[in-house]
C-alpha positions as CSV (number, residue, x, y, z in Angstrom):
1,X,37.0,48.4,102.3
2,X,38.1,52.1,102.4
3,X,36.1,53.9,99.3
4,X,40.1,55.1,98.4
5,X,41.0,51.8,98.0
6,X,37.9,50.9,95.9
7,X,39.1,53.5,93.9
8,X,42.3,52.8,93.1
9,X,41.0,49.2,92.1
10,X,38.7,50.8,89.5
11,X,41.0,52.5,87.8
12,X,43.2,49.8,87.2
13,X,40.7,47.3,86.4
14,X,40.5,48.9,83.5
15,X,41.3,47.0,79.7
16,X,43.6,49.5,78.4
17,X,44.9,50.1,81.5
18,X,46.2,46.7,82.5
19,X,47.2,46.6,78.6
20,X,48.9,49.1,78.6
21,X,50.8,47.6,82.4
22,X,51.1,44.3,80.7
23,X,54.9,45.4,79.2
24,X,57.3,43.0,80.8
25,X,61.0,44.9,81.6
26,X,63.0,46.5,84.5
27,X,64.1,50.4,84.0
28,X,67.4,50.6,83.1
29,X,67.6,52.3,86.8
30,X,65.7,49.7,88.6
31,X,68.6,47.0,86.7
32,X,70.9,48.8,88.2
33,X,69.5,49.4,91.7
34,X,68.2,45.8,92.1
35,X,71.9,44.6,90.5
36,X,73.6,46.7,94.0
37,X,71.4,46.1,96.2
38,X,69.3,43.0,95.9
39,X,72.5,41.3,95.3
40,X,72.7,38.2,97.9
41,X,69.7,38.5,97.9
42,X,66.8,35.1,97.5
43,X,62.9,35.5,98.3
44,X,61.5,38.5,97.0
45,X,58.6,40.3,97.9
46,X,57.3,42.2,94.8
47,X,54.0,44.5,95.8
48,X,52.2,46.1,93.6
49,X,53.3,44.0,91.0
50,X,50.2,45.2,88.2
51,X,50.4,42.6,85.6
52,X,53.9,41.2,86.4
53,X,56.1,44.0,84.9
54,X,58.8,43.4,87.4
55,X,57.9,40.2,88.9
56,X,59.0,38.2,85.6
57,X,62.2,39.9,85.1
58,X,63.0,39.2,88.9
59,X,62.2,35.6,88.9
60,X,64.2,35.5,86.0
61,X,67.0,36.7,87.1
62,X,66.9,33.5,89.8
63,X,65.0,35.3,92.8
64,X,62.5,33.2,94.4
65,X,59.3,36.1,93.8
66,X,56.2,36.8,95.4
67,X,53.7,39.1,93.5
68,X,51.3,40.9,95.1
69,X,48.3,43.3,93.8
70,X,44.9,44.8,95.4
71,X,43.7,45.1,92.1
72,X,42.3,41.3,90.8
73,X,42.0,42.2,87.7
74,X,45.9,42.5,87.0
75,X,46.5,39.4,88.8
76,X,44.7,37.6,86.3
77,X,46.8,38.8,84.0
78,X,49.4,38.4,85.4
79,X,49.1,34.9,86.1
80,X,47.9,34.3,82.6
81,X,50.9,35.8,81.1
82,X,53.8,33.6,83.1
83,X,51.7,30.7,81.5
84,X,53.6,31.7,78.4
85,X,56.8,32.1,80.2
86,X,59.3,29.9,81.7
87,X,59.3,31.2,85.2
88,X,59.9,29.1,88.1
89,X,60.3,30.2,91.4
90,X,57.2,32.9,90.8
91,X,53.8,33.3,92.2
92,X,50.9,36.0,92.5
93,X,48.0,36.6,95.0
94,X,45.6,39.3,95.3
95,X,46.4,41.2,99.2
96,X,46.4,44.4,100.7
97,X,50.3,45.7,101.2
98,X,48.4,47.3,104.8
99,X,47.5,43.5,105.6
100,X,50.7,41.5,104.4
101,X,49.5,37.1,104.8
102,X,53.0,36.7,105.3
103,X,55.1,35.1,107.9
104,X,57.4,36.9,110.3
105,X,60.7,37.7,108.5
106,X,59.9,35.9,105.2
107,X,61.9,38.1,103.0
108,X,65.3,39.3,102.2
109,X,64.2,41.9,100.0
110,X,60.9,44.0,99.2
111,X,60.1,45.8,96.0
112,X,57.2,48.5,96.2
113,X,58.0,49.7,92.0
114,X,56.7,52.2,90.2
115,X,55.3,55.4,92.5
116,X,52.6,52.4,93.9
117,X,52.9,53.7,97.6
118,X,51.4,57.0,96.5
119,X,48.0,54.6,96.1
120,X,48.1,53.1,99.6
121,X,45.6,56.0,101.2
122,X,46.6,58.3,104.0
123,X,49.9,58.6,105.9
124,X,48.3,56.2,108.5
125,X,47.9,54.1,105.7
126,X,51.5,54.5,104.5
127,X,52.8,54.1,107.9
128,X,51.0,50.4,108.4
129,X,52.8,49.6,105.1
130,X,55.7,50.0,106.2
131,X,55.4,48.7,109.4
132,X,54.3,45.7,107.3
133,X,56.7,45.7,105.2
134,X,59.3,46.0,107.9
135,X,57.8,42.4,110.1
136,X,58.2,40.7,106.9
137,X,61.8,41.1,106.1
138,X,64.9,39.6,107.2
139,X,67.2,41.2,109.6
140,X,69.5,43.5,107.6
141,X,66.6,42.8,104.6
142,X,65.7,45.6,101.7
143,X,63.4,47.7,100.5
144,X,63.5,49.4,97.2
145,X,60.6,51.7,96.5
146,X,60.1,54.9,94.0
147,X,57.8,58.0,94.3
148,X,57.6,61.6,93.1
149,X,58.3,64.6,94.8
150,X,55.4,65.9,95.9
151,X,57.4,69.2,95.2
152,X,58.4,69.7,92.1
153,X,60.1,72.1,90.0
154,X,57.3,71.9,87.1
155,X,54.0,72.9,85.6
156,X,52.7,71.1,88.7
157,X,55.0,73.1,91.4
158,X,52.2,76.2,91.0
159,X,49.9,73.7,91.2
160,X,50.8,72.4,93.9
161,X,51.2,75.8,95.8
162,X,47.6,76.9,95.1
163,X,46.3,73.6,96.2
164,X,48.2,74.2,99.2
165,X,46.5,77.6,100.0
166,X,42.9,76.3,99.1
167,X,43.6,73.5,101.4
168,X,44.5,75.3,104.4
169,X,42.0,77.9,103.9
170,X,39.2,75.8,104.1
171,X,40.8,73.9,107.1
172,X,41.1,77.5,109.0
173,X,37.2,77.9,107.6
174,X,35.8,74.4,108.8
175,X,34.7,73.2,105.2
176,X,33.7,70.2,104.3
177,X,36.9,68.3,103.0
178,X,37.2,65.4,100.3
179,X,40.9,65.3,101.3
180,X,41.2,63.3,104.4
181,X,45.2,64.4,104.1
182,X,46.9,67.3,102.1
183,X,48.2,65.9,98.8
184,X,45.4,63.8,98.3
185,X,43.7,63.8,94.4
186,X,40.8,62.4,93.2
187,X,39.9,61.4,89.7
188,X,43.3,62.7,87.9
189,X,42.1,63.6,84.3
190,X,45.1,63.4,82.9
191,X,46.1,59.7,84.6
192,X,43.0,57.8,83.5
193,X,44.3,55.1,85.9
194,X,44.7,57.1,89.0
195,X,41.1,57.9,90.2
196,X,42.8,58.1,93.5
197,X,46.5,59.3,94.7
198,X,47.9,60.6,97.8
199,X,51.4,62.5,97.1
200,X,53.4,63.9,99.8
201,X,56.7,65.4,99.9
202,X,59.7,62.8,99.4
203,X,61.1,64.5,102.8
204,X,57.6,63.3,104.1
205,X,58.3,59.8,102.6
206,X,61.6,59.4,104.1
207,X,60.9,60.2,107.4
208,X,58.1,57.6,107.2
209,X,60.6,55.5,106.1
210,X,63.1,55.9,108.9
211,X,60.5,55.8,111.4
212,X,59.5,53.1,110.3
213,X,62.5,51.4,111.6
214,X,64.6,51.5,108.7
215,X,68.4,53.0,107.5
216,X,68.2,55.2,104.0
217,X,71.1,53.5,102.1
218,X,70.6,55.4,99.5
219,X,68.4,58.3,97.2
220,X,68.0,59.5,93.8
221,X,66.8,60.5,90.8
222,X,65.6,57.6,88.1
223,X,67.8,59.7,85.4
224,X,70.6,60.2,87.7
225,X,70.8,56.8,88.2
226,X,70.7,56.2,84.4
227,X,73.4,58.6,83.9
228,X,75.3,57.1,86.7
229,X,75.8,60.4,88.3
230,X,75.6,60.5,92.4
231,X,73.0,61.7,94.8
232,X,72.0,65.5,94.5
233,X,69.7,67.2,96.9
234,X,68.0,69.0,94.4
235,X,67.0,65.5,93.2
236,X,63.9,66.3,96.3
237,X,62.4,68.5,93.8
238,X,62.4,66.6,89.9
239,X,60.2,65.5,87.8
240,X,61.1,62.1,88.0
241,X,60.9,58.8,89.5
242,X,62.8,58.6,92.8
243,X,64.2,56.0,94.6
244,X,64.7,55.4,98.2
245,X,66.7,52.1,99.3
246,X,66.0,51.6,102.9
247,X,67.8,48.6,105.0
248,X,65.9,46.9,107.9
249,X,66.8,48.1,111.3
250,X,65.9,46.1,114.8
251,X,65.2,49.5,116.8
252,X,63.7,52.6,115.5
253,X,65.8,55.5,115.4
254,X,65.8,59.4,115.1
255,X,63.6,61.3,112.2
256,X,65.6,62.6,109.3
């Protein structure tokens, strides 16, 4: 197994980590997302689902839901805690989102909550995601995912920059590279969870997304969304959770 993915286990095999994952309840702007665009909507593919944060709430709302996590350890959770709920219609494995044990078109909608793409390592790795992701839904099917901006108007914009420069100056210098990709971090500090992360720009993301043979139906901001206000371009560069709802396409078309 790649030592990224290894990693990203770890930290969330952690106790108070998967405590602290165990609350069950949508965002108000995932209710809202999922209400629009999930609607007519049956089998659910839920990935990433931690320790059924989102999983539970789905199946409740009448989706049929499969859960999915590489981590074990919130699986067990997870499956412990819908022994105290009654949930039909709901199940959980432990599998890779690169490696999806799913049938052909299985799907008419695919959840990948809470920033969890910014764990699958590398953009090759994103890419097979996605590609996955896309065999596995229905024609016309959905997928809702969230991540940051990967350039953001924050304390972590400067960051950002100077990473930037150090990055490319040991490129132009031959050093030796943890990063396998730029936006890469390892063992975040201030995250205790995320020992590893690879964060790219949400222009990156959406590219991947379209060439990954989908149509953007829509972007923005988690608080936008909250505050029912409309898409903003400048959304590209919050601090924030942002959504991209992509529709399944038969042919791939043109970057964005």
């Amino acid at each position: 197994m790649d030592f990224r993915k290894k990693l990203v286990i770890q930290g969330y095999s952690q106790d108070p980590v998967i405590d602290r994952y165990s609350q069950i309840g949508l965002w108000k702007s995932e209710s809202l997302v999922i209400h629009k665009y999930f609607k007519g909507c049956k089998a659910i593919l839920d990935i990433g689902c931690g320790a059924g944060r989102t999983s539970i709430p789905l199946a409740l709302k009448g989706f049929e839901v499969k859960a999915i996590d590489i981590t074990p350890a919130m699986i067990h959770r997870a499956k412990e805690r819908i022994a105290n709920h009654s949930v039909g219609h709901l199940s959980y494995e432990v599998m890779d989102c690169q490696n999806l044990r799913f049938l052909d078109q299985r799907f008419d909608g695919v959840l990948f909550s809470f920033n969890g793409i910014e764990h699958v390592p590398g953009i090759q790795g994103k890419k097979q995601a996605i590609h996955e992701i896309h065999r596995v839904l229905k024609k016309n099917g959905i997928l809702i995912l969230t991540a940051h901006s990967g350039l953001p108007f924050n304390r972590w914009g400067w960051r950002w920059v100077k990473r930037s420069v150090r990055y490319f100056l040991k490129k132009i210098f031959a050093k030796n590279l943890l990063e396998r990709h730029f936006g890469e971090r390892y063992y975040n500090d201030n995250v205790p969870e995320s020992l590893y992360a690879h964060v790219i720009s949400i222009f990156h993301l959406k590219r991947l997304v379209v060439n990954g043979k989908f149509k953007i139906l829509y972007f923005n901001s988690s608080r936008r969304i909250e505050q029912k206000k409309p898409p903003s371009f400048w959304s590209h560069f919050v601090d924030d959770d942002l959504f991209i709802v992509a529709k399944k396409l038969s042919e791939s078309v043109k970057s964005i």
